[in-house]
PyMOL CGO cylinders between C-alpha atoms (Angstrom):
from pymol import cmd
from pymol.cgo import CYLINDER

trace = [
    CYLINDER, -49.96, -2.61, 32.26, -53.94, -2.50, 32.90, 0.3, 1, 1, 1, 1, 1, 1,
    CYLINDER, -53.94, -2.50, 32.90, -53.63, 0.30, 35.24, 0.3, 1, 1, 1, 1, 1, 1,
    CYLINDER, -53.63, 0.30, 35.24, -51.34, 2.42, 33.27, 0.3, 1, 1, 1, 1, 1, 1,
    CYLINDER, -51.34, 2.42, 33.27, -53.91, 2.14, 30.53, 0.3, 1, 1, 1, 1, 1, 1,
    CYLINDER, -53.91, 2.14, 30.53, -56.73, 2.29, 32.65, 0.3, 1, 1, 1, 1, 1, 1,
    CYLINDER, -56.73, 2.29, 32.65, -54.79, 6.14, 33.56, 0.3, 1, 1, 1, 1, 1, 1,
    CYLINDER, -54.79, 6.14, 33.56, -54.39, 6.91, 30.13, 0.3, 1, 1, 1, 1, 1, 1,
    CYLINDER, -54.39, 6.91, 30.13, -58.01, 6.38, 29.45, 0.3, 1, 1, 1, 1, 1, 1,
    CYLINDER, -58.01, 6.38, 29.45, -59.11, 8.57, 32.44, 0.3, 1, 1, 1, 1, 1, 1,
    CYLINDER, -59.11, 8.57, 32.44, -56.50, 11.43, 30.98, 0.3, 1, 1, 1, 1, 1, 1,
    CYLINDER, -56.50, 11.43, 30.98, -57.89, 11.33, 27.50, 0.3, 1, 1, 1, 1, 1, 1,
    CYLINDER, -57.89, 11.33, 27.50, -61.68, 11.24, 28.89, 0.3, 1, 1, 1, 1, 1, 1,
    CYLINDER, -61.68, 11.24, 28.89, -60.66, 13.78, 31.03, 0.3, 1, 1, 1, 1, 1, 1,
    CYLINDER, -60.66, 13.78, 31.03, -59.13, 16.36, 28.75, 0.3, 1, 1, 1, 1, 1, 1,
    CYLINDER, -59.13, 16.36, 28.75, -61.80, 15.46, 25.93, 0.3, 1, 1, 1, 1, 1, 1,
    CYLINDER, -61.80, 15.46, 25.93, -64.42, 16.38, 28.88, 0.3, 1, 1, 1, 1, 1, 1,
    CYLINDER, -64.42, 16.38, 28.88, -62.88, 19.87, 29.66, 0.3, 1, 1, 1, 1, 1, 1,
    CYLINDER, -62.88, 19.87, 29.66, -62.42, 20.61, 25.88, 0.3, 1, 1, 1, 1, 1, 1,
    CYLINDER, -62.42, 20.61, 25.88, -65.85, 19.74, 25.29, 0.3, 1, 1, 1, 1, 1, 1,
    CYLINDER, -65.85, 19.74, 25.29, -66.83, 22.24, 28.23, 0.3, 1, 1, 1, 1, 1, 1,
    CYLINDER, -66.83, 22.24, 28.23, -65.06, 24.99, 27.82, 0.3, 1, 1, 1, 1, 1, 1,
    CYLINDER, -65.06, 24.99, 27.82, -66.17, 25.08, 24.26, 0.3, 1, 1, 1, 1, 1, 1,
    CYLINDER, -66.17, 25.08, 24.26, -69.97, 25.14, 25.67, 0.3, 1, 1, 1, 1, 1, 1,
    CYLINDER, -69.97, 25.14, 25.67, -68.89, 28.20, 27.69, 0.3, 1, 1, 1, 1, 1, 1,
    CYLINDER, -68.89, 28.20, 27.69, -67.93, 30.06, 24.23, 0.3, 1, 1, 1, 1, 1, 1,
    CYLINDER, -67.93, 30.06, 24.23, -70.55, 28.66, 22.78, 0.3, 1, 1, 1, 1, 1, 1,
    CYLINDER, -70.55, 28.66, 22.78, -72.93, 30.09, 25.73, 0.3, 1, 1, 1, 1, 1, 1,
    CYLINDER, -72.93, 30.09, 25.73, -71.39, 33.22, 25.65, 0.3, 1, 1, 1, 1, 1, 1,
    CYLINDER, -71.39, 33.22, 25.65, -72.04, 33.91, 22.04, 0.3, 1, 1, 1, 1, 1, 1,
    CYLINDER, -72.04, 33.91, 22.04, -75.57, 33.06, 21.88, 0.3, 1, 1, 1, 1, 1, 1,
    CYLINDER, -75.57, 33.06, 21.88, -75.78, 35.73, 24.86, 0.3, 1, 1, 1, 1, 1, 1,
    CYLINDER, -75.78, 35.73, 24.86, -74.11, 37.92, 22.84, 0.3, 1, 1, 1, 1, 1, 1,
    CYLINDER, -74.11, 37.92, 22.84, -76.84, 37.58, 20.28, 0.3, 1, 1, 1, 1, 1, 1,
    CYLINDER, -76.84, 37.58, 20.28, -79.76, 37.65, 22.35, 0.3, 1, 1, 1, 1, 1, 1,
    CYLINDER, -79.76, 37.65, 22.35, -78.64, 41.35, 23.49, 0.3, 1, 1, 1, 1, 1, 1,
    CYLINDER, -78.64, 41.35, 23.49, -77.79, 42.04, 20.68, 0.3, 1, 1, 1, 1, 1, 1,
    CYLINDER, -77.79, 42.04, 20.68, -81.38, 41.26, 19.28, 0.3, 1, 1, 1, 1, 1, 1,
    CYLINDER, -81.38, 41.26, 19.28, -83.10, 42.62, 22.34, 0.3, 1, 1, 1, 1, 1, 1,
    CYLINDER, -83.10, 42.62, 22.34, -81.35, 46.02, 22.08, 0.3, 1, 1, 1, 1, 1, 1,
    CYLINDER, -81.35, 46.02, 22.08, -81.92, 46.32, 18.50, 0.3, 1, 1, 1, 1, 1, 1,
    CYLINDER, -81.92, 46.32, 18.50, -85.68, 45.46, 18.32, 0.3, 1, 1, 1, 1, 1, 1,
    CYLINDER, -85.68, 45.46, 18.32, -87.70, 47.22, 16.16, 0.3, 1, 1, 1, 1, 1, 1,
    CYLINDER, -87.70, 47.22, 16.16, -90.92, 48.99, 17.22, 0.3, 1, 1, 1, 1, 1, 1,
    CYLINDER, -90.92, 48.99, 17.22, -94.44, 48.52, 15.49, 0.3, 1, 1, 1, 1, 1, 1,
    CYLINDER, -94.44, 48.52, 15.49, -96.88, 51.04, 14.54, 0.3, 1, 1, 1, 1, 1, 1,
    CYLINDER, -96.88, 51.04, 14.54, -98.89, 51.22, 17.69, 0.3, 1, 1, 1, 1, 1, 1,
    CYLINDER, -98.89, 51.22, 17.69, -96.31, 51.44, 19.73, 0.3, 1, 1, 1, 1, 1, 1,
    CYLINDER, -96.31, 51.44, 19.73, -96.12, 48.02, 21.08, 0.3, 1, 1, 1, 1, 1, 1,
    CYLINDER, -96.12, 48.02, 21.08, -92.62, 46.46, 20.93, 0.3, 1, 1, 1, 1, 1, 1,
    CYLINDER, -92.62, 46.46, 20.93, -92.27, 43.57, 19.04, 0.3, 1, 1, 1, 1, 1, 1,
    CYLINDER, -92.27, 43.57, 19.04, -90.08, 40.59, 19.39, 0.3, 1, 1, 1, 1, 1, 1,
    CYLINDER, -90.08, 40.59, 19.39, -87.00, 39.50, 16.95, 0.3, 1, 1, 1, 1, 1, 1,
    CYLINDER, -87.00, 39.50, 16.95, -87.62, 35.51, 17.41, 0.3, 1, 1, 1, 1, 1, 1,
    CYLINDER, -87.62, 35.51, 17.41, -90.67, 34.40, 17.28, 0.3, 1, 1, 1, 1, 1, 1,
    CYLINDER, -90.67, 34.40, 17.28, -91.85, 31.69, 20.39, 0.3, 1, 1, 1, 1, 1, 1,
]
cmd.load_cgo(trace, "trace")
């Protein structure tokens, strides 16, 4: 009985783990999305300097 539950533990750890990661890799994605996004639409200043859209 111990081991069966100690399998059904693993399986739900398991699946909860690649959930979890695979949702990080959309996540990822996106937020690359938006940093080209931002870097291809930057706007230029006055003297011709580019400036940045975030601010670090």
């Amino acid at each position: 009985m111990v081991p069966l539950l100690l399998v059904l533990l693993l399986a739900v750890v398991l699946f909860g783990a690649g959930f979890a990661l695979k949702m990080l890799w959309w996540i990822a994605l996106a937020v690359l999305v938006v940093w080209l996004l931002g870097f291809l639409m930057r706007s230029t200043t006055a003297h011709g300097a580019r400036s940045r859209w975030y601010r670090w």
